[in-house]
Steps between C-alpha positions, in 0.01 A plus 500: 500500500169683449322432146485812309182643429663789246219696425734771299228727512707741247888495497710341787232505834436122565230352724535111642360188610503405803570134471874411546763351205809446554729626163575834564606490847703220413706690233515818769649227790768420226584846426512574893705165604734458178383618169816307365368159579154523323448241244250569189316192375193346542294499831280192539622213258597252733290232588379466911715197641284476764135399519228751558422398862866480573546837371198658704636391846883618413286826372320542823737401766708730317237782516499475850823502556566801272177681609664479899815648391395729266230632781759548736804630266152781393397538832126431389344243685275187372154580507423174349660210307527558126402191296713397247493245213721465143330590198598350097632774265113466322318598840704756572502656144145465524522721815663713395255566145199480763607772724590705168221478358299544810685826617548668166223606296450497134507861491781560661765266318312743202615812699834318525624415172340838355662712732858300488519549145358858468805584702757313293533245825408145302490412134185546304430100541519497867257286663475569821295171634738286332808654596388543866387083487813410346714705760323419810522151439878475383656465821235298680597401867279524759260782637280552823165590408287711759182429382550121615785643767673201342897450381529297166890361351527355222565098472806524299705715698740364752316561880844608685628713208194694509443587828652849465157570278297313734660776774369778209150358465462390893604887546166579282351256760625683802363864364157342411463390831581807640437731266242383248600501193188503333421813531760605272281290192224788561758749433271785326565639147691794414809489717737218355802681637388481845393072442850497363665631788241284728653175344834642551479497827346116495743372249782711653409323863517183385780483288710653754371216736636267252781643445619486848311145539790399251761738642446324856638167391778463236378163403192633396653698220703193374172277480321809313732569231548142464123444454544780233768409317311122480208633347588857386256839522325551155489890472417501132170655470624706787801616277281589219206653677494875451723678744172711641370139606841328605605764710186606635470114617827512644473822692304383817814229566784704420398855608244363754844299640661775508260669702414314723860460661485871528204440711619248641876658577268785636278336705524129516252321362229657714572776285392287198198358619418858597504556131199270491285779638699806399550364114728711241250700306735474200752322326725899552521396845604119446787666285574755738415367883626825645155671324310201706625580851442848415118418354542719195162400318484519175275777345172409416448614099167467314385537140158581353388244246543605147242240348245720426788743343665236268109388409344849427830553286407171289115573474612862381720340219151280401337820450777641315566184277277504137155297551491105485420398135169368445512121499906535594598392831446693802681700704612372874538792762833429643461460903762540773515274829797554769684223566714588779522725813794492721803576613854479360738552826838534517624193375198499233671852388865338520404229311298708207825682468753254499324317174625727280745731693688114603708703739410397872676778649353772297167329528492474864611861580200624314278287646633545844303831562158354450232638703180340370338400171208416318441317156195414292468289199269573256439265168222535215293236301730548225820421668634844572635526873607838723666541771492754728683533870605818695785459752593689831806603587686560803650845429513690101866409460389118543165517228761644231716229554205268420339736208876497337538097578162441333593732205783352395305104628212654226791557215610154511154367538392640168844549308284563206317796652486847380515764789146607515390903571240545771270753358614871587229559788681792743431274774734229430707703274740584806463115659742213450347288232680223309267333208542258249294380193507152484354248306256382787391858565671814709719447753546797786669541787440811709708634835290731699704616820477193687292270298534292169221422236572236237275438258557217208303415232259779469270525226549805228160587520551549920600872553820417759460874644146369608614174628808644692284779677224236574809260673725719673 
């Protein structure tokens, strides 16, 4: 399984490691073999019966033997032998810390936790490092790590009971070799959807690989689930992350499974490793592979920067404000920085929805006309935070089913609101324009043919006919 790098740049869009951990694709194998038969405990508590350098050879005769089949059940050949070695639970925690720390900046678990909690995704005390660090090492069993082009299992778990995650990771193997996975770590900024899908498609490939690794000998299923049921998968943390974060870590296994057997059932696995080169450009077409083979792009959307907007705004209220008193403490100009700039995607859009409408069906039909979208998060040196996205739609009919699922997603957001009035400006006074006054500033929500501005947390002192005709 491939470490998560979840850079939630604003609501659900993730972005990922590329090093390889085996937990999640280990709870999607037992959902796709036998749901039934997973056991919840503890992962990692018994003690390694076997001595380190006893362990090592079983690990790499193993890895070659499971690297062979798995090459040939993929149809990838071997470039080049993977080394292999078990790791303790401390050097792989530390791993997995390293590459976190490494891959995800300061800044950006900042951008995280703001944004997550502006939108009513995480509680106010979400701490996004520490949740991430205790989630990512909870189910710690193995990973291949393409930096060192190396396959790591950890010394407590049973060799032969593993070896359908060795067939994940050695899968991760395979598609470096041929396919580089690197290059996905210099994924650029500003597209999360599309890295989403991208891992979909690498996650997707190799836990169908495992899946039939398993499927290809029944034994292989008894010795797994046995292994399991001795030691148990801890999902705690993953249980009590917030659902943005579990799901979003869970989508590149179970929808990127799912998608790749469509590719697959369409085209072998040529057809797959096609995808390589021809990636999905967003997580809309991982959902719906029919808008793949057809190359429906999504649209490209763009907003200006308000920064200077929300600033001038606060240096105006300076002037406004009564002078300093002499000797009294001084006055701080409040200053605005944007935190975020990305993109939502359809299952980012689903997953917004579904928070606070909690009705998957609902959620997902006004999601499923998603065209293209563009967020920006925006927070001041006091604290306050905006956000602002506009959203394209594939016909009219779809954008009002998003404006009216928003609207009534906005109610229960801020149950406390009072319906705001946009001022009576002839040029919106024939629009559809939902506000709300809310305690963390106005709230609107605008449908304009086929297009949707949202707009939370705005300022009083921020004229929202000014901002809407500068976004739209």
């Amino acid at each position: 399984m491939r470490k998560s790098k979840q850079i939630l740049r604003g609501a659900p869009p993730v972005r990922r490691h590329l090093a390889c951990l085996s937990a999640f694709s280990l709870v999607v194998l037992t959902l796709a073999l036998a749901p039934s038969q997973l056991a919840v405990s503890h992962v990692g508590q018994q003690t390694a019966a076997t001595n380190a350098a006893a362990r090592n050879a079983a690990l790499v005769a193993a890895t070659q033997e499971v690297l062979k089949e798995t090459s040939d059940l993929r149809q990838l050949s071997i470039v080049r032998a993977v080394q292999s070695s078990t790791q303790s639970r401390t050097e792989i925690e530390r791993a997995v810390v390293k590459n976190l720390d490494e891959d995800i900046s300061p800044e950006d678990m900042h951008a995280a936790e703001v944004t997550l909690k502006k939108l009513g995704l995480a509680p106010q005390d979400f701490q996004y490092r520490a949740l991430m660090t205790r989630l990512l090492t909870e189910q710690v069993a193995g990973y291949y790590e393409p930096k060192t082009r190396e396959f790591h299992l950890a010394d407590w778990i049973d060799v032969d009971g593993q070896k359908p995650i060795m067939a994940h990771e050695l899968t991760h193997a395979l598609q470096d070799q041929h396919f580089d996975l690197r290059r996905f770590e210099r994924w650029p900024k500003g597209d999360s959807d599309a890295e989403l899908a991208a891992h979909a498609l690498i996650e997707g490939d190799a836990t169908l690989a495992m899946v039939l690794y398993v499927s290809s000998n029944p034994m292989r299923a008894l010795l797994f689930f046995k292994s399991l049921g001795a030691k148990g998968v801890d999902t705690k943390e993953l249980d009590q992350a917030p659902r943005v974060l579990r799901e979003s870590l869970l989508f590149p296994y179970q929808e990127g499974l799912n998608w790749t057997r469509e590719l697959q059932k369409q085209g072998g696995w040529a057809e797959v490793s096609q995808a390589f080169q021809t990636l999905p450009q967003s997580t809309e077409q991982v959902m719906h592979p029919e808008k793949y083979f057809a190359h429906e792009a999504p649209v490209k959307v763009t907003l200006p920067d308000i920064t200077s907007l929300l600033n001038n705004a606060s240096r105006s209220d300076m002037r406004s404000e009564p002078p300093a008193v002499a000797g009294g403490p001084k006055r701080s100009t409040v200053t605005w920085k944007r935190l975020a700039y990305d993109v939502n995607g359809e299952w980012g859009t689903y997953l917004l929805l579904d928070q606070f409408l909690k009705s998957p069906t609902e959620s997902h039909r006004a999601a499923a006309g998603w065209a293209g979208d563009r967020y920006a998060v925006y927070e001041s040196s006091t604290g306050q935070v905006v956000y602002v996205s506009v959203s394209a739609w594939d016909t009219d009919n779809d954008a009002r089913e998003f404006f009216e699922a928003y609207g009534k997603r906005t109610t229960l957001r801020y149950q406390q609101a009072q319906p705001g009035a946009i001022s009576a400006n002839r040029e919106f006074r024939s629009q559809n324009v939902m506000t709300w006054e809310t305690g963390d500033g106005l709230a609107v929500v605008r449908l304009s043919n086929s297009r949707v501005v949202i707009v939370e947390g705005l300022p009083q002192r921020i004229n929202s006919n000014e901002l809407l005709k500068l976004i739209s």
